[in-house]
GUKOLPA-495599 format. One record per atom (N, C-alpha, C, O, CB): atom name; chain; x, y, z; residue number from 0. Coordinates in steps of 0.001 Angstrom, whole numbers, plus 500000, padded with zeros to 6 digits. Last residue first. Glycine has a CB too. Example, Ala and Ser with C-alpha at 12.3 -4.5 7.8 and 13.67 -1.06 7.14 Angstrom:
2
atom:chain:c1:c2:c3:n
N:A:512850:497750:507080:1
CA:A:513670:498940:507140:1
C:A:512900:500030:507870:1
O:A:513409:501138:508039:1
CB:A:514084:499402:505725:1
N:A:513190:494310:507800:0
CA:A:512300:495500:507800:0
C:A:513200:496700:507800:0
O:A:514236:496681:508465:0
CB:A:511308:495527:509046:0
***
This chain:
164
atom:chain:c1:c2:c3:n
N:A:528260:135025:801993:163
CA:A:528236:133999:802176:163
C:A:528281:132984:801177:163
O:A:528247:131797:801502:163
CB:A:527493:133974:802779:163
N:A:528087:137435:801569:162
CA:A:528867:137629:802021:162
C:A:529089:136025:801812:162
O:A:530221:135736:801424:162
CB:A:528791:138454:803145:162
N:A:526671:140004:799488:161
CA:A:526381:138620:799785:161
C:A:527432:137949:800531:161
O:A:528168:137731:799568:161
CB:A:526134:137888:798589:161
N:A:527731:142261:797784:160
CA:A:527420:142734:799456:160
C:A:526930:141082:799956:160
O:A:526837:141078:801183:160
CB:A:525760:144283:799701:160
N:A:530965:141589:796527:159
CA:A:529482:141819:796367:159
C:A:529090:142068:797599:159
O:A:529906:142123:798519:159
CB:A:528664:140713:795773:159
N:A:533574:140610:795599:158
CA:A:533728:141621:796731:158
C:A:532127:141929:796796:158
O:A:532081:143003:797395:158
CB:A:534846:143090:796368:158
N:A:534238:138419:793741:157
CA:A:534952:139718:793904:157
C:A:534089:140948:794904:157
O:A:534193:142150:794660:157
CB:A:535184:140289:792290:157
N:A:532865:136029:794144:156
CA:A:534356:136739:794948:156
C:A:535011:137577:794775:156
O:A:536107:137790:795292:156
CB:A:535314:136233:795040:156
N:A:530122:136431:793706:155
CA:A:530931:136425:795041:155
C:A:532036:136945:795448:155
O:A:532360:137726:796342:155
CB:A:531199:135474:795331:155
N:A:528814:137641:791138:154
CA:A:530519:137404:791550:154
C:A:530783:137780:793242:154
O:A:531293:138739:793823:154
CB:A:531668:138683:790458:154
N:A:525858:138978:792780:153
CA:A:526587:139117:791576:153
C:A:527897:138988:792121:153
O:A:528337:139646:793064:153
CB:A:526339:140417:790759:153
N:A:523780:139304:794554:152
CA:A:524255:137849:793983:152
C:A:525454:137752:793196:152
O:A:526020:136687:792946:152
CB:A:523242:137257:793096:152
N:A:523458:141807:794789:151
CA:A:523566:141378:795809:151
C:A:524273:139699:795588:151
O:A:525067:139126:796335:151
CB:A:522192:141607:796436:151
N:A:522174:142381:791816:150
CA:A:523520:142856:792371:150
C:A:524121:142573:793681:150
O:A:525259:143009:793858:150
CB:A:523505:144111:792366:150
N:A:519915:140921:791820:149
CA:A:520930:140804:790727:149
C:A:522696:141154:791475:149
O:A:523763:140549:791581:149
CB:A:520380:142115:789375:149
N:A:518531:142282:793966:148
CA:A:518768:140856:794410:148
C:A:520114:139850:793470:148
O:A:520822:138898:793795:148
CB:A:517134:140112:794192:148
N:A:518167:144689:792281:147
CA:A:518257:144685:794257:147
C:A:519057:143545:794146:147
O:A:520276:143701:794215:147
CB:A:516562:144370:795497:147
N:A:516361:143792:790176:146
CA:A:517839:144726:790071:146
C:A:518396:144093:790868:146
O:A:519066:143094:790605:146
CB:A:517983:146319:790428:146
N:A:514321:142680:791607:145
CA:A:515217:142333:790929:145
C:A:516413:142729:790754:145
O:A:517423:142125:791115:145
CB:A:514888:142302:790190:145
N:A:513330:145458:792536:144
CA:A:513924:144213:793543:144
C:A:514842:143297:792751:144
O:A:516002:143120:793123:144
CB:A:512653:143187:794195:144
N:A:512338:147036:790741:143
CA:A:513800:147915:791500:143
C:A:514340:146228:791958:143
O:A:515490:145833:791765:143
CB:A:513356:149477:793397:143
N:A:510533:145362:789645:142
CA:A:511521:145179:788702:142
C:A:513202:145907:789600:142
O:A:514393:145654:789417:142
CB:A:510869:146120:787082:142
N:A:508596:146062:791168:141
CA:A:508881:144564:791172:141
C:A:510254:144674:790424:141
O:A:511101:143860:790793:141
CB:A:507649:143526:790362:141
N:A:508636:148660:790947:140
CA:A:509025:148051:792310:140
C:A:509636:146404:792531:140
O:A:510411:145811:793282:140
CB:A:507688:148161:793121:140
N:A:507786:148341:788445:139
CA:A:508985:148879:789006:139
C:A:509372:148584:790203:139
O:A:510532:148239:790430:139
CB:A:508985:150053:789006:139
N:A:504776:147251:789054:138
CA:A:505977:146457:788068:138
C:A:507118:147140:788058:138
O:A:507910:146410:787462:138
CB:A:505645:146286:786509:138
N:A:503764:149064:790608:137
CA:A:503971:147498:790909:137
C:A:504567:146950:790415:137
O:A:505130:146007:790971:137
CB:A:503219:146741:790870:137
N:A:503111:151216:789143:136
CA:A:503969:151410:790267:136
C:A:504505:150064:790878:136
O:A:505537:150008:791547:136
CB:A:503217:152203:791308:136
N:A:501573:150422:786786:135
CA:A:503075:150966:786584:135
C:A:504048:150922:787654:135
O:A:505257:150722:787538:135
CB:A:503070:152349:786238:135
N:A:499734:149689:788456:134
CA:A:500183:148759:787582:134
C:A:501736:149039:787765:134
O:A:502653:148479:788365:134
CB:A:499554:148917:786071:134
N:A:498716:152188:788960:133
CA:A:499188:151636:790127:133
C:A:499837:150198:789519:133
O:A:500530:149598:790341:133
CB:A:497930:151491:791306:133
N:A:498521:153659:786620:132
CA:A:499392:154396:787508:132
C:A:499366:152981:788387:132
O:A:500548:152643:788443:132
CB:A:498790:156040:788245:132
N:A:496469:151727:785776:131
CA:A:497086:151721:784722:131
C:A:498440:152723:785540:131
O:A:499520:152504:784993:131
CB:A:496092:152302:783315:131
N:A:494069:152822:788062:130
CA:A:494445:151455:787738:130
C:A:495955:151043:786895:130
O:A:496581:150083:787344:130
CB:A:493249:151002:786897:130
N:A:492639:155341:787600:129
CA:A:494325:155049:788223:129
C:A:494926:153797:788342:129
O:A:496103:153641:788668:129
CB:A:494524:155458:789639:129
N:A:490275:154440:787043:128
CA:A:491193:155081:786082:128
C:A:492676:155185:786834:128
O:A:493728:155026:786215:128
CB:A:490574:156622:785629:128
N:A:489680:153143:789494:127
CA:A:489586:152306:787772:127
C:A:490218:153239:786788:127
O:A:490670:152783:785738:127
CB:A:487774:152014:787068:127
N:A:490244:154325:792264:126
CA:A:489656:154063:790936:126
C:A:490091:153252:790231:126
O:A:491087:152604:790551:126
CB:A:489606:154929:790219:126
N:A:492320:154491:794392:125
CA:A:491713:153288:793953:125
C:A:490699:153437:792824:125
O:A:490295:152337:792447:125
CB:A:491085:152664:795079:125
N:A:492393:157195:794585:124
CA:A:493584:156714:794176:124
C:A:493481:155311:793472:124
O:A:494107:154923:792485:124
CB:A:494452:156686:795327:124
N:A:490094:158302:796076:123
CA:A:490541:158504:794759:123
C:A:491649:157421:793887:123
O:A:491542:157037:792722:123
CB:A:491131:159828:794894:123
N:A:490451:157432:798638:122
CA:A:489282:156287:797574:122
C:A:489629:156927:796307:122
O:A:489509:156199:795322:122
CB:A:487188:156371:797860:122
N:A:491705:159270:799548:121
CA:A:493038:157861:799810:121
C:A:491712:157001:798330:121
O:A:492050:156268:797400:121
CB:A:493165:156579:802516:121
N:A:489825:161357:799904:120
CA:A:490917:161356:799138:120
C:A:492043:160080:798980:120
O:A:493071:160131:798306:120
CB:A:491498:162448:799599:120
N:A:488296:160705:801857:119
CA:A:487803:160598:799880:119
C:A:489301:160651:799187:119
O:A:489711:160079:798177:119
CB:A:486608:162432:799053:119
N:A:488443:160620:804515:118
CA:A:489063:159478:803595:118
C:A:488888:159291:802182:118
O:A:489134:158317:801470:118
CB:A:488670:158324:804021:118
N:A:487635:163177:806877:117
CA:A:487429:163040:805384:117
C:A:488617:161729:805004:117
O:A:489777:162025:805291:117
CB:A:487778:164750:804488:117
N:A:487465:161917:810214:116
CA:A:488358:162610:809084:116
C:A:487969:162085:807863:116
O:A:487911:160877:807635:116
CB:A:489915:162395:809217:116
N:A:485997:161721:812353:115
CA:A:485279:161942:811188:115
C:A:486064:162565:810482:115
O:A:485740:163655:810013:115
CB:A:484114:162559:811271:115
N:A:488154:160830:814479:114
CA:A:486477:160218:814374:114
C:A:485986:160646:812708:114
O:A:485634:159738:811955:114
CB:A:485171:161236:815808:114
N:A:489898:162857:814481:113
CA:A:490120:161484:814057:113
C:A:489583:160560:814064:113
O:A:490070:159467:813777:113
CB:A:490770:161071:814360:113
N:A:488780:165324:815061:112
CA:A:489284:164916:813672:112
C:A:489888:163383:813450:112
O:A:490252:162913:812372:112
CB:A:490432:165937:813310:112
N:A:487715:164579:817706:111
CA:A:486571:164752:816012:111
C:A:487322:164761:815188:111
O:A:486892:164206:814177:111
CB:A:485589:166137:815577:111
N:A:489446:164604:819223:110
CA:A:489000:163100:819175:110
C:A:487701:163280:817636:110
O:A:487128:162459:816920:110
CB:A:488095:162513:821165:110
N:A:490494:166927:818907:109
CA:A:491290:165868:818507:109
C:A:490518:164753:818430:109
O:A:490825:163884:817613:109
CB:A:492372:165652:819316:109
N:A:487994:168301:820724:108
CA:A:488870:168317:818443:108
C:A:489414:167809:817813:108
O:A:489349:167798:816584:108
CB:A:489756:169002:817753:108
N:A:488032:167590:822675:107
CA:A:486898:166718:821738:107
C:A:487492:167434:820170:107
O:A:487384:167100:818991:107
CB:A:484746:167197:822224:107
N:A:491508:166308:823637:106
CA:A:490151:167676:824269:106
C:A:489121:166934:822625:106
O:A:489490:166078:821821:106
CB:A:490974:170533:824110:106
N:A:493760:165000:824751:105
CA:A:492387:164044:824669:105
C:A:490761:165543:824519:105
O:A:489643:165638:825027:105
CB:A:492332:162733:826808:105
N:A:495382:167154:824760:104
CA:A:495980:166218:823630:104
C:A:494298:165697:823424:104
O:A:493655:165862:822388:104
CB:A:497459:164789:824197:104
N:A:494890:168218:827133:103
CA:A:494241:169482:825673:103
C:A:494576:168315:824467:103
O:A:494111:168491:823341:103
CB:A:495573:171572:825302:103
N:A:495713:166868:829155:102
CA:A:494463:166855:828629:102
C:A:494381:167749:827695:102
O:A:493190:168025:827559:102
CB:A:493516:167020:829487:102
N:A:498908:167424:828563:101
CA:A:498309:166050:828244:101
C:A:496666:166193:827983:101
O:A:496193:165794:826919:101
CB:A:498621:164978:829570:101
N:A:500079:169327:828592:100
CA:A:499460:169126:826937:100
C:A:498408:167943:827440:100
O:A:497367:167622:826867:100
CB:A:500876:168456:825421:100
N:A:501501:169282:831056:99
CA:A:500505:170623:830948:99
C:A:499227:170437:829132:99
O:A:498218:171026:828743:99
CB:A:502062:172459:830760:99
N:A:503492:167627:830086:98
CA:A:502487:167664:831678:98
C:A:500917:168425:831420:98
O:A:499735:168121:831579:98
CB:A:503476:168882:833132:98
N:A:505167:168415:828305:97
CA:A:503675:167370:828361:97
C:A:503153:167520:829300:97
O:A:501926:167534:829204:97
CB:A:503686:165896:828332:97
N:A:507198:169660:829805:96
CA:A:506550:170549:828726:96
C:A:505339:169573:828690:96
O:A:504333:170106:829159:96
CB:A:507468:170832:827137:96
N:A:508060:167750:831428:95
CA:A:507309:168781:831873:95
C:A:507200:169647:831133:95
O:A:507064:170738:831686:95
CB:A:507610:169249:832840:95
N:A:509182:165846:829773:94
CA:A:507962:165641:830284:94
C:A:507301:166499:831331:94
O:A:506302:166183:831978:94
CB:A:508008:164513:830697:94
N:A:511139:167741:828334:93
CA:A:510079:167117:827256:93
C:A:509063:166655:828441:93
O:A:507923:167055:828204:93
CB:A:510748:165641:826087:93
N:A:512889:167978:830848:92
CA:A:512434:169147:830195:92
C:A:511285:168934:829106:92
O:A:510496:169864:828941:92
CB:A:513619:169778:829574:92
N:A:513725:165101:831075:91
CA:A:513218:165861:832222:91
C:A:512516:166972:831740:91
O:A:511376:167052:832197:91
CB:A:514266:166304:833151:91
N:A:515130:164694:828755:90
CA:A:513601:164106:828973:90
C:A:512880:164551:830327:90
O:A:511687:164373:830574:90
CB:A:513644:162418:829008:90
N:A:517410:166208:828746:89
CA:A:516573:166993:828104:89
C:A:515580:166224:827762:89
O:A:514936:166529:826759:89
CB:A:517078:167651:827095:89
N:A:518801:165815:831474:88
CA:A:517722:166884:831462:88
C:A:517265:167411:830520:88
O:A:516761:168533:830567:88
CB:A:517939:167796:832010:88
N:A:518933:163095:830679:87
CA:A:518194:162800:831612:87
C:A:517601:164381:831857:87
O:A:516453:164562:832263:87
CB:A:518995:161994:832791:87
N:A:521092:163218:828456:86
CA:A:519841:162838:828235:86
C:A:518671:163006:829733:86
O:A:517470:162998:829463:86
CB:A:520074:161288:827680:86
N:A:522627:164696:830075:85
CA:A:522430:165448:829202:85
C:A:520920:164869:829148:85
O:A:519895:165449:829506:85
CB:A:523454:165426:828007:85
N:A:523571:162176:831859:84
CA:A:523272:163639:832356:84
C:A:522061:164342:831578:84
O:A:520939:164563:832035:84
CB:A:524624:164577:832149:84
N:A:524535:160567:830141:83
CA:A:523305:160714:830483:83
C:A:522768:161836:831532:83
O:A:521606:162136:831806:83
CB:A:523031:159548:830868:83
N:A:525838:160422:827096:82
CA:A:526177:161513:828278:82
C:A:524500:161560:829037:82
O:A:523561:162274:828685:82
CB:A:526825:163413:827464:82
N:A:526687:157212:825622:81
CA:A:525749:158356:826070:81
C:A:525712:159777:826994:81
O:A:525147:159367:828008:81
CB:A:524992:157743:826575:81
N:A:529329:155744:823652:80
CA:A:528296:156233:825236:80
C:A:527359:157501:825094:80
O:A:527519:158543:824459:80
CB:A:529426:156776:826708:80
N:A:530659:153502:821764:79
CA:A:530222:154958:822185:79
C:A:529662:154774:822866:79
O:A:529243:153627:823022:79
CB:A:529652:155849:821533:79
N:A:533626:152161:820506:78
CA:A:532516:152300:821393:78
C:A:531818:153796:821632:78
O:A:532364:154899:821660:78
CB:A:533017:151777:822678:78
N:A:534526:150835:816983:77
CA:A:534311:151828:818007:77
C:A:533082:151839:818825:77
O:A:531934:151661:818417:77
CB:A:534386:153017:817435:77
N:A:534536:148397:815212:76
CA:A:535279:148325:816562:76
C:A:534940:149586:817697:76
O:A:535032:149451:818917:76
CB:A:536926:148361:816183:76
N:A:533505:149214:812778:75
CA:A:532630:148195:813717:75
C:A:533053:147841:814907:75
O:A:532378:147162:815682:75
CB:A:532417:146971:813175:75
N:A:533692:151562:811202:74
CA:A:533793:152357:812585:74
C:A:532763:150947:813175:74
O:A:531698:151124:813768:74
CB:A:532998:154436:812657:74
N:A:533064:151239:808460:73
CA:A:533602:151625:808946:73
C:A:534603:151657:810211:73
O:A:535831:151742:810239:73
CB:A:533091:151941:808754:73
N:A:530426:149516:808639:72
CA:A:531701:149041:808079:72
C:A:532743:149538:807899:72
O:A:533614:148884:807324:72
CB:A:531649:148710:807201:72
N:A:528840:151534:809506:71
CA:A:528960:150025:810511:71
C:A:530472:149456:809740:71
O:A:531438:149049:810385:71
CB:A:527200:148537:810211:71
N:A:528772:152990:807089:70
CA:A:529124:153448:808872:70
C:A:529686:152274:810045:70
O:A:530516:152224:810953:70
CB:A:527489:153999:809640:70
N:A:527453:151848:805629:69
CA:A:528663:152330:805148:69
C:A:529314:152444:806681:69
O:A:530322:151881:807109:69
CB:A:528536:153804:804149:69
N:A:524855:151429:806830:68
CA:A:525595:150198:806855:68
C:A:527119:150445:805915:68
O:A:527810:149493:805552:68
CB:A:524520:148938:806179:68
N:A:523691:153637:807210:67
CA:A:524133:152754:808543:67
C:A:525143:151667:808022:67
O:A:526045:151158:808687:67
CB:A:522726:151921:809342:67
N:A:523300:154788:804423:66
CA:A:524425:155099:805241:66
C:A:524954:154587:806774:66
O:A:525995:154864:807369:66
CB:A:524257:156307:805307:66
N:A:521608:152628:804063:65
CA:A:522689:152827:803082:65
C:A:523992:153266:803945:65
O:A:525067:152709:804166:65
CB:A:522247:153991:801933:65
N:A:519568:153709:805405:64
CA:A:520046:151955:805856:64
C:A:521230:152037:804855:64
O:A:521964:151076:805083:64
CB:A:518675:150324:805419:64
N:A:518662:156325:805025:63
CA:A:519564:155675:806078:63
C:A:519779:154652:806311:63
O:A:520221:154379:807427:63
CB:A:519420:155849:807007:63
N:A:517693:155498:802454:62
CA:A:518948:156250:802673:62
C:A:519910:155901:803667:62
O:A:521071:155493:803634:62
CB:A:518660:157469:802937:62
N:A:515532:154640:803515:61
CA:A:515968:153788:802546:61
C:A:517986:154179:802925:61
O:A:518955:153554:803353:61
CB:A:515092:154328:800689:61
N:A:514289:156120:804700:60
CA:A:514537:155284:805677:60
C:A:515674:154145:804985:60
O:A:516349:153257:805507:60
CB:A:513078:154677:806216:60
N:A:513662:158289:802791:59
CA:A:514644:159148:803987:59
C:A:515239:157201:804968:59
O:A:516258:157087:805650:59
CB:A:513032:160836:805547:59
N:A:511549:156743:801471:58
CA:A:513060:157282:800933:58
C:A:513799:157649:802298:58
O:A:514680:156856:802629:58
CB:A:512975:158822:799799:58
N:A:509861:155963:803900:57
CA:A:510367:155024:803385:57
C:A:511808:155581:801808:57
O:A:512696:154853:801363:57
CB:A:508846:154158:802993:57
N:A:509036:159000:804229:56
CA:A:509235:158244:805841:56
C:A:510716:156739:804976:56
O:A:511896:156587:805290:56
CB:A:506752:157137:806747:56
N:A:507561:159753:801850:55
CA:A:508948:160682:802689:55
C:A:509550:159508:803289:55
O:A:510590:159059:802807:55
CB:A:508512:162035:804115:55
N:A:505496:157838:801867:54
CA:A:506661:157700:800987:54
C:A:508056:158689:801355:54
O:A:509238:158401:801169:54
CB:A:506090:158053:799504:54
N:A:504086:158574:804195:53
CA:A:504902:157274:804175:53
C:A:505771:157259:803249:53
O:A:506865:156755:803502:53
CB:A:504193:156113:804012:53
N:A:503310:161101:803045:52
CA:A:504297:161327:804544:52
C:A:505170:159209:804647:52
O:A:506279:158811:805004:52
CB:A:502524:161897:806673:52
N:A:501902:161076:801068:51
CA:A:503512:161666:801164:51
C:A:503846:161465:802169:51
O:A:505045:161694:802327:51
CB:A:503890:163033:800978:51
N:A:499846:158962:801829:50
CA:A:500805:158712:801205:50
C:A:501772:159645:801447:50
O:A:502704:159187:802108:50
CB:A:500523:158551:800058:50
N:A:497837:160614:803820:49
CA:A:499096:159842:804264:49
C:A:500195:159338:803543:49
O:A:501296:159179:804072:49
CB:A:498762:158864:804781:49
N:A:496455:163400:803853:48
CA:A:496683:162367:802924:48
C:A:498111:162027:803420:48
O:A:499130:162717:803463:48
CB:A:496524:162803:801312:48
N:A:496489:165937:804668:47
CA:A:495151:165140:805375:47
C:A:495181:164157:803972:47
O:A:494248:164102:803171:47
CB:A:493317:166300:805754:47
N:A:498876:168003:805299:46
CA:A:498109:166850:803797:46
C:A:496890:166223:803836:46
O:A:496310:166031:802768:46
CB:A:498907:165449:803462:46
N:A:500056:167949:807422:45
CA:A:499367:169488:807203:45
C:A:498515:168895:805362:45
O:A:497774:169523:804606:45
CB:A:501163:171313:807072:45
N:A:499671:164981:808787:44
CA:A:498756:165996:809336:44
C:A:498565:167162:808707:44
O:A:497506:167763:808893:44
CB:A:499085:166338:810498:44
N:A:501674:164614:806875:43
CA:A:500243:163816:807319:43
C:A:499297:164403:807668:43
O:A:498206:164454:807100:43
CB:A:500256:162999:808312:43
N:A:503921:166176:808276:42
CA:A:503303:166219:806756:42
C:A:501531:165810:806352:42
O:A:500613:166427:805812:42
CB:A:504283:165039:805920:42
N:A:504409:165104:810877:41
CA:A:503441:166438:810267:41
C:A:502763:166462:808959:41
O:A:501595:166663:808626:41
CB:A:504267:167679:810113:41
N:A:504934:162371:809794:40
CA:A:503349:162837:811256:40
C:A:503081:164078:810757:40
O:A:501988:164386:810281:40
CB:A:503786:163120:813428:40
N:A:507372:163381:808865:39
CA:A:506420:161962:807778:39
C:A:504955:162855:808646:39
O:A:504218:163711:808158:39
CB:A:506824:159264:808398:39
N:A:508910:164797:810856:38
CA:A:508528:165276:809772:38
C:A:507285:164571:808934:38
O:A:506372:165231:808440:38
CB:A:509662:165331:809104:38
N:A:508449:162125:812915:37
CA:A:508228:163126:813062:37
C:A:507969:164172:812044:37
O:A:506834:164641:812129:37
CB:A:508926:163282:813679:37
N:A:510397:160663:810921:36
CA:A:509476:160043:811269:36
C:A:508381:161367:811954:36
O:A:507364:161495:811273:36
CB:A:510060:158830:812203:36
N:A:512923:161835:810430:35
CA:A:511923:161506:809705:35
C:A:510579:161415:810316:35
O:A:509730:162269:810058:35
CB:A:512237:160444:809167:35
N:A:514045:161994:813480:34
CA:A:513404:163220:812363:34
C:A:512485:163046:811642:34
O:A:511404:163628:811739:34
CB:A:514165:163683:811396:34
N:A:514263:159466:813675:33
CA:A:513070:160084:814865:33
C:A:512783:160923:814049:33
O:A:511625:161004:813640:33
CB:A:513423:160749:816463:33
N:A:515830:159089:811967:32
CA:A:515132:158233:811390:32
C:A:514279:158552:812619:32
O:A:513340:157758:812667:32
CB:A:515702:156786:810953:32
N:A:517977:160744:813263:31
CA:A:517231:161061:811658:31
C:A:516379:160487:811825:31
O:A:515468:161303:811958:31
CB:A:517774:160682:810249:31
N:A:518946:159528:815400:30
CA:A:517984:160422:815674:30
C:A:517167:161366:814443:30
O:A:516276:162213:814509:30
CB:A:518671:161240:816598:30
N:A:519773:157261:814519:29
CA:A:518875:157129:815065:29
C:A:517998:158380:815348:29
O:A:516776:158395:815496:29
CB:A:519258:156509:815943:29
N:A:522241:158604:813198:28
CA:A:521480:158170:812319:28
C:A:520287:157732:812989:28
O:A:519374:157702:812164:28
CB:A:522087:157252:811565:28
N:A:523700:159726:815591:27
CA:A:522818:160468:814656:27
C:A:521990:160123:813609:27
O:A:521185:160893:813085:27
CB:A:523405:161164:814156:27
N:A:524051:157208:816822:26
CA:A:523453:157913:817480:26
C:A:522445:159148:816397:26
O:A:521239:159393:816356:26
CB:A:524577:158410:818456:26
N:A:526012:156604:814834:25
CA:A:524819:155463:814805:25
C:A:523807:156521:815797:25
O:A:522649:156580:815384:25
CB:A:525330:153534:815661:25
N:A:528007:158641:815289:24
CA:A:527119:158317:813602:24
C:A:525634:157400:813881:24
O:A:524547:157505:813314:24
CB:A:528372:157023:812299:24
N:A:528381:160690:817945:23
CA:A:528340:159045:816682:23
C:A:527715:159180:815633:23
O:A:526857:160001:815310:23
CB:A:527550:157603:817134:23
N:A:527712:163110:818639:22
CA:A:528933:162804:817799:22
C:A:529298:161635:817079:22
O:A:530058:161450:816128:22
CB:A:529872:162929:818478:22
N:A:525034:165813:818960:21
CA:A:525787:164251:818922:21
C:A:526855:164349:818138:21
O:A:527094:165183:817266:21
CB:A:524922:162991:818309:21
N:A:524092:167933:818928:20
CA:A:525240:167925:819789:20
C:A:525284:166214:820001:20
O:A:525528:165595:821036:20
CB:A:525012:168964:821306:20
N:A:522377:168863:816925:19
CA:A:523815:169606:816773:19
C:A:524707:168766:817831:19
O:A:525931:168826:817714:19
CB:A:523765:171449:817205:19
N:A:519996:167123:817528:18
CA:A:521113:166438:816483:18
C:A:522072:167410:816471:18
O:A:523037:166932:815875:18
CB:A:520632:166098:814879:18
N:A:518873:169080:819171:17
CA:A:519744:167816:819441:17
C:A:520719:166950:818919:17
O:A:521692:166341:819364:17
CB:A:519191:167147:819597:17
N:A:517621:170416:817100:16
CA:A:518942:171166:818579:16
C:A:519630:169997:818510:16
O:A:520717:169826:817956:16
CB:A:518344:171578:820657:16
N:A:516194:168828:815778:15
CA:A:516937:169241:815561:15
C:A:518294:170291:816057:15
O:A:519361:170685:815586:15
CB:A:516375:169293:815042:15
N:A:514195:168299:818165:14
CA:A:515357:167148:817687:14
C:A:516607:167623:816657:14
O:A:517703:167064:816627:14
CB:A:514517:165887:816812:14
N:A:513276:170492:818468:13
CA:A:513901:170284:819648:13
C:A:514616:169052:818935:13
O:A:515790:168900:819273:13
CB:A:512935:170082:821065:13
N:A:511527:171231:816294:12
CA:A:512951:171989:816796:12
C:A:513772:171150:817765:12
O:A:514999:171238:817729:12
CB:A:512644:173436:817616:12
N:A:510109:168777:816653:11
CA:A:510702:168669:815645:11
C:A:511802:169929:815785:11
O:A:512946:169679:815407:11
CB:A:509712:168620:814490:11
N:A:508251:169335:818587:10
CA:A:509087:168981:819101:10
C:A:510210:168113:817889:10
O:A:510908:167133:818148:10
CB:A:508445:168322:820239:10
N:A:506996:171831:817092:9
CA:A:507979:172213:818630:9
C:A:508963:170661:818838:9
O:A:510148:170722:819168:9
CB:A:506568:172507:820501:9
N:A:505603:170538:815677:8
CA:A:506475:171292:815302:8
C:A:507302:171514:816353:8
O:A:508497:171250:816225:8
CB:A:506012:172316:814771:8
N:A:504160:169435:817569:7
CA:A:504983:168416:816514:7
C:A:505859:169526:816195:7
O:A:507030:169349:816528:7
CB:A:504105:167623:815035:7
N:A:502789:171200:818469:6
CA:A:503783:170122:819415:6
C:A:504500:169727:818608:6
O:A:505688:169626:818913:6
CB:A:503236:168861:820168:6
N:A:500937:172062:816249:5
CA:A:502224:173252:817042:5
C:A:503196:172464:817910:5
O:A:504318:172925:818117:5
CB:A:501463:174556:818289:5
N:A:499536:170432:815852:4
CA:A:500576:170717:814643:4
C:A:501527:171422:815361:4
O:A:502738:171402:815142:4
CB:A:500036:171605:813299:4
N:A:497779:170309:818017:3
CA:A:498629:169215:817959:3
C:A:499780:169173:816783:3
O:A:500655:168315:816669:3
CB:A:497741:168074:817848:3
N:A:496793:172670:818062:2
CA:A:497742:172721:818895:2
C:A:498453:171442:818513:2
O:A:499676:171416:818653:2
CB:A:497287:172886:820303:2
N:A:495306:172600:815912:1
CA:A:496463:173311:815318:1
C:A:497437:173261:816779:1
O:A:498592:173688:816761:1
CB:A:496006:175063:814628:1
N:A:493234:170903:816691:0
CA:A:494189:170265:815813:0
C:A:495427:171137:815639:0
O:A:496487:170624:815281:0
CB:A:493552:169968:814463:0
***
């Protein structure tokens, strides 16, 4: 398992190299939402509890739909390209770093921690005494949407995000 924490980590440097040398916005906001997503897997993995890593995954995803869509309304005429050169030797370089992972990925540690990973901890949460926490969490959520849907509706014509 600690080799499969050590890839992730490795290949969480390597997106962050990467994000130094983009220049779009939509390009870099795609390669956050790989960050995330990648950060969310480790977390998961160094937590052996999935909630923080989905709730990381869904703020960081929230954000970036905020800032895609400041961006898009920006910059909806500009073209961008890819330098595929670039991309082609730094997936050339990721699949001969795997080459060599692939059977240690399928070796019997990986296939035991995800055969007989402890789940007591996700059955905590469902008690009967956390009942009155997961209430709370359902009726804010219910209540963020409202808000959400208030202000999306609100005076067409002066300028709301409802367009129609």
């Amino acid at each position: 398992m600690s080799f499969f924490l050590n890839f992730l980590f490795f290949f969480l440097l390597i997106f962050i190299m990467l994000f130094c040398f983009m220049d779009h916005p939509l390009v870099m906001g795609l390669f956050l939402i790989l960050l995330t997503l990648v950060l969310s897997i480790y977390s998961i993995f160094i937590s052996f509890s999935s909630w923080n890593g989905y709730i990381l995954f869904l703020m960081f995803l929230g954000g970036l739909l905020i800032l895609f869509l400041y961006n898009i309304s920006l910059i909806s005429t500009e073209m961008f390209s890819l330098k595929f050169s670039f991309l082609f030797l730094f997936f050339g370089f990721i699949f001969l770093c795997n080459v060599s992972f692939i059977k240690e990925t399928l070796s019997e540690e990986v296939l035991y921690f995800f055969l007989l990973k402890n789940t007591s901890s996700l059955n905590v949460l469902m008690k009967f005494f956390n009942m009155s926490m997961i209430l709370f969490l359902v009726f804010y959520l219910f209540f963020s949407l409202v808000c959400i849907i208030n202000v999306v509706y609100m005076n067409k014509d002066k300028g709301s995000l409802w367009m129609y």
